[in-house]
C-alpha positions in Angstrom: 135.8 -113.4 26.7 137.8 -110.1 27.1 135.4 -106.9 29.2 136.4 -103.6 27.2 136.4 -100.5 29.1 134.9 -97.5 27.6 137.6 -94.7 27.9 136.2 -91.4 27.4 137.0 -89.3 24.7 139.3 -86.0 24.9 136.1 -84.2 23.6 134.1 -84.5 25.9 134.8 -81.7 28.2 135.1 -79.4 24.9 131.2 -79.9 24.2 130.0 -79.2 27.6 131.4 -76.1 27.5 129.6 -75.1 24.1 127.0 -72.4 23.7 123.5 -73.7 23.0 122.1 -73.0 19.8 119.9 -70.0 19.1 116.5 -70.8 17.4 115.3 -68.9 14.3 113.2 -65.6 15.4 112.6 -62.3 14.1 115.1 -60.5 16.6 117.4 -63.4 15.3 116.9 -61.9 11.3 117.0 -58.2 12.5 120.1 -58.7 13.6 121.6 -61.0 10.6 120.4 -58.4 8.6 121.9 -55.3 10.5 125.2 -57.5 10.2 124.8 -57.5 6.9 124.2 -53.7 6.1 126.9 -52.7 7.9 129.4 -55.3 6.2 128.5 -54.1 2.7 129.0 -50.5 4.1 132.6 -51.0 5.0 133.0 -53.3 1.7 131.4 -49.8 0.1 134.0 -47.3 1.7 137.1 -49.8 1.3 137.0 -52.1 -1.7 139.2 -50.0 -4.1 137.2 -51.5 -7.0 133.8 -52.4 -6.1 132.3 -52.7 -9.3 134.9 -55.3 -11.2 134.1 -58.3 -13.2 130.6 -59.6 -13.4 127.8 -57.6 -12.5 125.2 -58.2 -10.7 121.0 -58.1 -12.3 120.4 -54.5 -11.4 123.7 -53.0 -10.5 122.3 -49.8 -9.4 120.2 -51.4 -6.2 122.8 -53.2 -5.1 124.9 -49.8 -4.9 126.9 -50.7 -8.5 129.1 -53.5 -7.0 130.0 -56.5 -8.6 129.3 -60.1 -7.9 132.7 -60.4 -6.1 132.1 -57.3 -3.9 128.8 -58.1 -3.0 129.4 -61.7 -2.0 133.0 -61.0 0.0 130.5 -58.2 1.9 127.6 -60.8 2.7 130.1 -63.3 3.5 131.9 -60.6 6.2 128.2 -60.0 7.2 127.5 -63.2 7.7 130.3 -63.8 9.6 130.0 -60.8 12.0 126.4 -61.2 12.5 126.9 -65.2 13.5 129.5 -63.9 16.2 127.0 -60.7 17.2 123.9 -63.4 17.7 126.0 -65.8 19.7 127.7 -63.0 21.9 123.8 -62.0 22.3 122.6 -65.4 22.9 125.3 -65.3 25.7 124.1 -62.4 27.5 120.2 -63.2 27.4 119.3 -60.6 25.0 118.0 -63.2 22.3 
Protein backbone atom coordinates (compact mmCIF):
# COMPACT_ATOMS: atom_id res chain seq x y z
CA UNK A 1 0.00 0.00 0.00
CA UNK A 2 1.23 3.38 -1.47
CA UNK A 3 1.68 6.47 1.87
CA UNK A 4 0.34 9.82 0.14
CA UNK A 5 1.82 12.89 1.20
CA UNK A 6 -0.31 15.78 1.81
CA UNK A 7 1.18 18.74 -0.25
CA UNK A 8 -0.11 22.01 0.91
CA UNK A 9 -2.17 24.06 -1.09
CA UNK A 10 -0.91 27.49 -2.81
CA UNK A 11 -3.73 29.12 -0.66
CA UNK A 12 -2.75 28.68 2.19
CA UNK A 13 -0.55 31.63 2.91
CA UNK A 14 -3.30 33.88 1.06
CA UNK A 15 -5.87 33.11 4.05
CA UNK A 16 -3.63 33.84 6.84
CA UNK A 17 -3.12 36.98 5.69
CA UNK A 18 -6.93 37.84 5.56
CA UNK A 19 -8.72 40.39 7.73
CA UNK A 20 -11.03 38.89 10.37
CA UNK A 21 -14.61 39.45 9.97
CA UNK A 22 -16.41 42.28 11.65
CA UNK A 23 -19.59 41.28 13.67
CA UNK A 24 -22.87 43.05 13.22
CA UNK A 25 -23.14 46.20 15.66
CA UNK A 26 -24.70 49.41 15.71
CA UNK A 27 -21.39 51.44 14.86
CA UNK A 28 -21.23 48.61 12.17
CA UNK A 29 -24.99 50.05 10.56
CA UNK A 30 -24.08 53.77 11.31
CA UNK A 31 -21.49 53.49 9.14
CA UNK A 32 -23.30 51.18 6.21
CA UNK A 33 -25.73 53.72 6.35
CA UNK A 34 -23.44 56.93 6.13
CA UNK A 35 -21.93 54.85 3.05
CA UNK A 36 -25.03 54.81 1.76
CA UNK A 37 -26.19 58.54 2.03
CA UNK A 38 -23.27 59.74 0.62
CA UNK A 39 -23.42 57.25 -2.49
CA UNK A 40 -26.91 58.31 -3.43
CA UNK A 41 -25.63 62.04 -2.98
CA UNK A 42 -23.05 61.76 -5.67
CA UNK A 43 -25.53 59.42 -7.79
CA UNK A 44 -27.93 62.78 -7.02
CA UNK A 45 -25.39 65.42 -8.38
CA UNK A 46 -24.01 63.09 -11.42
CA UNK A 47 -26.53 60.74 -12.89
CA UNK A 48 -27.63 62.91 -15.89
CA UNK A 49 -31.08 61.30 -15.70
CA UNK A 50 -31.98 60.22 -12.36
CA UNK A 51 -35.40 59.75 -12.68
CA UNK A 52 -35.68 57.29 -16.03
CA UNK A 53 -37.66 54.23 -16.41
CA UNK A 54 -39.54 52.69 -13.56
CA UNK A 55 -40.25 54.53 -10.62
CA UNK A 56 -40.03 53.78 -7.48
CA UNK A 57 -43.51 53.70 -4.68
CA UNK A 58 -43.17 57.27 -3.50
CA UNK A 59 -40.76 58.97 -5.92
CA UNK A 60 -40.69 62.05 -4.02
CA UNK A 61 -38.90 60.37 -0.69
CA UNK A 62 -36.57 58.82 -2.35
CA UNK A 63 -35.50 62.33 -3.99
CA UNK A 64 -37.57 61.42 -7.53
CA UNK A 65 -35.01 58.80 -8.75
CA UNK A 66 -35.82 55.87 -10.53
CA UNK A 67 -35.45 52.26 -9.73
CA UNK A 68 -32.18 52.10 -11.71
CA UNK A 69 -30.69 55.21 -9.97
CA UNK A 70 -31.49 54.23 -6.72
CA UNK A 71 -30.19 50.68 -6.88
CA UNK A 72 -26.72 51.67 -8.95
CA UNK A 73 -26.46 54.39 -5.78
CA UNK A 74 -27.12 51.63 -2.93
CA UNK A 75 -25.04 49.22 -4.81
CA UNK A 76 -21.94 52.11 -4.87
CA UNK A 77 -22.93 52.55 -1.08
CA UNK A 78 -22.77 49.34 -0.42
CA UNK A 79 -19.66 48.93 -1.86
CA UNK A 80 -17.87 51.93 -0.33
CA UNK A 81 -19.20 51.31 3.00
CA UNK A 82 -17.93 47.36 2.96
CA UNK A 83 -14.36 48.87 2.11
CA UNK A 84 -14.89 51.96 4.95
CA UNK A 85 -15.84 49.05 7.73
CA UNK A 86 -12.97 46.83 6.84
CA UNK A 87 -10.38 49.79 6.63
CA UNK A 88 -12.04 50.55 10.18
CA UNK A 89 -11.97 47.11 11.37
CA UNK A 90 -8.19 47.43 10.53
CA UNK A 91 -7.41 50.25 12.54
CA UNK A 92 -9.39 49.20 15.83
CA UNK A 93 -12.03 51.68 15.47
CA UNK A 94 -14.89 48.97 15.19
Amino acid sequence: MMERRSTPCMLTPLLAIAPATVSWSPKVALVMIACNVIAIAIGKATIKHPNEGAQLPNPAFFGGMGRAAMLATTSLGHVMGIGAIQGLAARGVL
